[in-house]
C-alpha positions in Angstrom: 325.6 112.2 121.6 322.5 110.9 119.7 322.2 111.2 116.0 319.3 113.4 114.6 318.2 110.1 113.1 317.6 108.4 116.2 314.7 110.5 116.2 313.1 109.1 113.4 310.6 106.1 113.4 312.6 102.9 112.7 311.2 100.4 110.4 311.6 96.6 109.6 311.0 94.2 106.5 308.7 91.5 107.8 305.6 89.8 105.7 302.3 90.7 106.4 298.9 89.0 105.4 297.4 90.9 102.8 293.3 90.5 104.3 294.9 91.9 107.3 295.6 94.8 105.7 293.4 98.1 106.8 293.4 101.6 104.6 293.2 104.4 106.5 289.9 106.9 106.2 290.9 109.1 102.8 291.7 112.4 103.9 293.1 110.9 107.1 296.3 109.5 106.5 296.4 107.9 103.1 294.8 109.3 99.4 291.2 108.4 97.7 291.5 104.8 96.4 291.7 105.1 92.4 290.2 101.9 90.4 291.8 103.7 87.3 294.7 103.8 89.0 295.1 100.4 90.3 294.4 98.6 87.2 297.0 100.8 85.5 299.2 99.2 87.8 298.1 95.9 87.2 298.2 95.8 83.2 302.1 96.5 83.3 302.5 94.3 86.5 305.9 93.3 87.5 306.9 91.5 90.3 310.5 92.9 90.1 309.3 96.3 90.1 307.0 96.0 93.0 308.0 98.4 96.0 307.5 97.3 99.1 304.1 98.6 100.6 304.4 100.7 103.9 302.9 99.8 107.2 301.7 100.6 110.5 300.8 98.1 113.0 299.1 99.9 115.5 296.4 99.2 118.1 296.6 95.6 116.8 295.8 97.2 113.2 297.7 96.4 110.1 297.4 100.3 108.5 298.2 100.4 105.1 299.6 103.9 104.4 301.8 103.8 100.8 300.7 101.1 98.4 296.9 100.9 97.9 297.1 100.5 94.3 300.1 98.2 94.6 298.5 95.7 96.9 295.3 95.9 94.2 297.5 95.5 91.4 299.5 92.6 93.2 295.8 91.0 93.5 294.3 91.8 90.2 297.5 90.6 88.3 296.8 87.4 89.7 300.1 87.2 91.7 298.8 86.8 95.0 295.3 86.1 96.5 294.1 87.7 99.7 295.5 84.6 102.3 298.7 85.2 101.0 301.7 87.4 102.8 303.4 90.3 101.2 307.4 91.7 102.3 306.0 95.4 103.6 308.2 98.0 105.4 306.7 97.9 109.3 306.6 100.5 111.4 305.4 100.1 114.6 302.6 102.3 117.3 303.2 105.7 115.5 300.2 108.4 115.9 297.5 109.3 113.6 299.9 112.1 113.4 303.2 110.3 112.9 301.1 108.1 110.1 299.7 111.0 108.1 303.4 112.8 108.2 304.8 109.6 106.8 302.3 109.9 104.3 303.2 113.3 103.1 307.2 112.4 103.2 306.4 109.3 100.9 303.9 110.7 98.6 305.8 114.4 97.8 306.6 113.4 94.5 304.0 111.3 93.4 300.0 111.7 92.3 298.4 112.8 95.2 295.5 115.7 95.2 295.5 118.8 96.5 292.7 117.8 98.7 293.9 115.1 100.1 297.2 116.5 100.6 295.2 119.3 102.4 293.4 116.3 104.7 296.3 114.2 105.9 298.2 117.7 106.5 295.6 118.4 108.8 295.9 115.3 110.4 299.7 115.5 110.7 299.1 118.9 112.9 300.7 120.8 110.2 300.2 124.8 111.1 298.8 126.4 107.5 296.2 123.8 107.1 295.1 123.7 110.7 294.9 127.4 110.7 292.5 127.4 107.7 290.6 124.6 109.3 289.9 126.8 112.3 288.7 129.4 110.3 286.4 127.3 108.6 284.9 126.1 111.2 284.4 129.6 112.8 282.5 130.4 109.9 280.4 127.0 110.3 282.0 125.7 106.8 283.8 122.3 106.3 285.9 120.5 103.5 284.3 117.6 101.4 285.3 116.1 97.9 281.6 116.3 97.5 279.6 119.1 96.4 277.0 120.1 99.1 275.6 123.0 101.3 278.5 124.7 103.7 281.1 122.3 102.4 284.6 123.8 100.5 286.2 122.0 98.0 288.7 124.4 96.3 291.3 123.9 99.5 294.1 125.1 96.7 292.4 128.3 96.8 291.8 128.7 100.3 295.7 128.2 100.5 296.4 130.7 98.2 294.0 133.3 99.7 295.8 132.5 103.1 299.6 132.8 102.3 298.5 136.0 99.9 296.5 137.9 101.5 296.1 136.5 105.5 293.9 134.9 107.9 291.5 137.9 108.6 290.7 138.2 104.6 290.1 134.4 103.8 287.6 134.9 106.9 286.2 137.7 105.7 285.7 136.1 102.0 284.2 132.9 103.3 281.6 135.0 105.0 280.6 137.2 102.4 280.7 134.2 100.1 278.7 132.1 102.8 275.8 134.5 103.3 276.0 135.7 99.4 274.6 132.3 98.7 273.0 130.9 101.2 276.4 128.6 101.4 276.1 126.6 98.3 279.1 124.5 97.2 279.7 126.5 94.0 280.1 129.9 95.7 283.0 128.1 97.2 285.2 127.1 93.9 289.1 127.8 93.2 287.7 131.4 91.2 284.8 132.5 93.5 287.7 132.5 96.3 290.5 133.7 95.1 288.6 136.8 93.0 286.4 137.5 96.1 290.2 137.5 98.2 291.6 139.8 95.8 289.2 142.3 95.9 288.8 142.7 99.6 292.3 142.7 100.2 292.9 145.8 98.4 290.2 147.8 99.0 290.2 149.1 103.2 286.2 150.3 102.2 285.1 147.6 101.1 281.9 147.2 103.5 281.1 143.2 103.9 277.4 144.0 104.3 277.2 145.9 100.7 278.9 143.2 99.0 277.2 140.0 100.4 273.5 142.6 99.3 274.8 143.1 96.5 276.0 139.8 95.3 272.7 138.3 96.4 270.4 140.1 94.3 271.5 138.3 91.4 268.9 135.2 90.6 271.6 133.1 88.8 274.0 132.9 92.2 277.2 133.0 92.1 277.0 132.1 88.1 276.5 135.5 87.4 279.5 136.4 88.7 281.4 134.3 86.7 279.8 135.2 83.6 280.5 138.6 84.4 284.6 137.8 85.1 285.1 135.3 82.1 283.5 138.5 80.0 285.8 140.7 81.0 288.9 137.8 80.1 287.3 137.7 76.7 287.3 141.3 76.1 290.4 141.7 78.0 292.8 138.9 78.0 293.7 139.3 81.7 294.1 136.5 84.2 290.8 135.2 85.6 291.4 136.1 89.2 291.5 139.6 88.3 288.9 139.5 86.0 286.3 138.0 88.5 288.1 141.1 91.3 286.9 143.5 88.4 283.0 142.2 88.2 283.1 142.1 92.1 284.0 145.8 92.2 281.5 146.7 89.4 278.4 144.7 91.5 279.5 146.6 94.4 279.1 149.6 93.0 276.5 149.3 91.3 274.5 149.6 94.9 276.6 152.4 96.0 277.0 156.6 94.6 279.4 159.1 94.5 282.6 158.8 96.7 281.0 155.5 98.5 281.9 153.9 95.1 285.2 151.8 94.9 287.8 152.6 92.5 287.9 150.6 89.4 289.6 147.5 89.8 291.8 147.8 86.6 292.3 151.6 88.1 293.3 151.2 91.8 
């Protein structure tokens, strides 16, 4: 009977040339390359302490996956130039897939951003993040690292709004947060997110249309919100999720009378 671990991809120690050596897209299957980072590395330098980089020849590719900064450190520390062959663990033909779940499995413990951990998930065909990624796209939004019209940034908070709260409210939040501000990157941070989620999770009368009005009207954008929620903290001391729930509910009402009103948010 086969082991379990004759399922997994089996690797060799063989040298490999390091200007052969590819990175893979960020986001795709490896993290943002960090100068900082890599000359860290290089400062405290030592050749005994050097790990062996890991490696996926594929499609006649030399894929660098774990060990970006070590192969720039091994460079910059003068130890090797770029003709020169490096011991790396080799695997051979895995998927884009197979590459990005490596990835994850190698990098659990170490520096990597939520953003890019977000990324290569979604390139490893894990469920959460590909779920969220559908959404987004139904909605006509996208990730980015960089700050620009219909792109998301916060993925920590789209996470959170997902495993809380469910599909049907992130949707529903990157809507209202969508059409609330014509789409701009900041309507779309870790707070916006997760305050605008809170809200419409608890309240069933919430009406989208009121909210996204109602939000608009302010000149400042979504800054005005904030204000709002990190006044309430100051007076307050309550977490800043909440706090930005409680200025949603108040701008809501204040377009709506009598029993069309929602329930205080520190009273429901």
């Amino acid at each position: 009977m086969a082991s379990k671990l004759d399922q997994f991809p089996k690797s060799v120690i063989r040298p490999i040339r390091l200007d052969t050596l590819r990175v893979p897209t960020p986001g795709v299957a490896q993290r943002k390359f960090s100068r900082l980072y890599g000359d860290s590395i290089a400062k405290y330098f030592s050749r005994g302490k050097f790990r062996y980089p890991v490696v996926c020849c594929s499609g006649g590719v030399n894929w660098l996956l774990d060990g970006q900064h070590r192969v720039y450190a091994i460079r910059k520390a003068g130890f090797a130039s770029a003709e020169d062959t490096v011991d790396c663990e080799v695997y051979d033909g895995l998927s884009e897939s197979e590459m990005a779940d490596l990835f994850l499995g190698r990098n659990r413990s170490r520096l990597v951003t939520a953003f890019d951990r977000f990324s290569v998930s979604v390139t490893a065909g894990y469920p959460r993040e590909n779920a969220i990624m559908e959404i987004l796209r139904g909605v006509g939004l996208d990730i980015g690292h960089k700050q620009k019209a219909g792109r998301v940034h916060s993925v920590g908070a789209l996470v959170r709004v997902y495993e809380r709260d469910g599909a049907e409210v992130l949707r529903r939040v990157l809507c209202i947060l969508r059409d609330a501000y014509a789409g701009t990157s900041a309507a779309f941070g870790r707070l916006p997110v997760d305050g605008v989620g809170l809200a419409v999770a608890r309240y069933d009368k919430l009406q989208d249309d009121v909210l996204v009005a109602a939000l608009a009207k302010d000149r400042n954008g979504v800054d005005d919100l904030l204000r709002r929620a990190y006044a309430y903290r100051e007076r307050l001391g309550r977490q800043l999720p909440q706090c930005l729930a409680a200025a949603v509910v108040d701008v809501y009402n204040e377009r709506r009378k009598g029993k069309r009103k929602l329930r205080k948010w520190w009273r429901a």
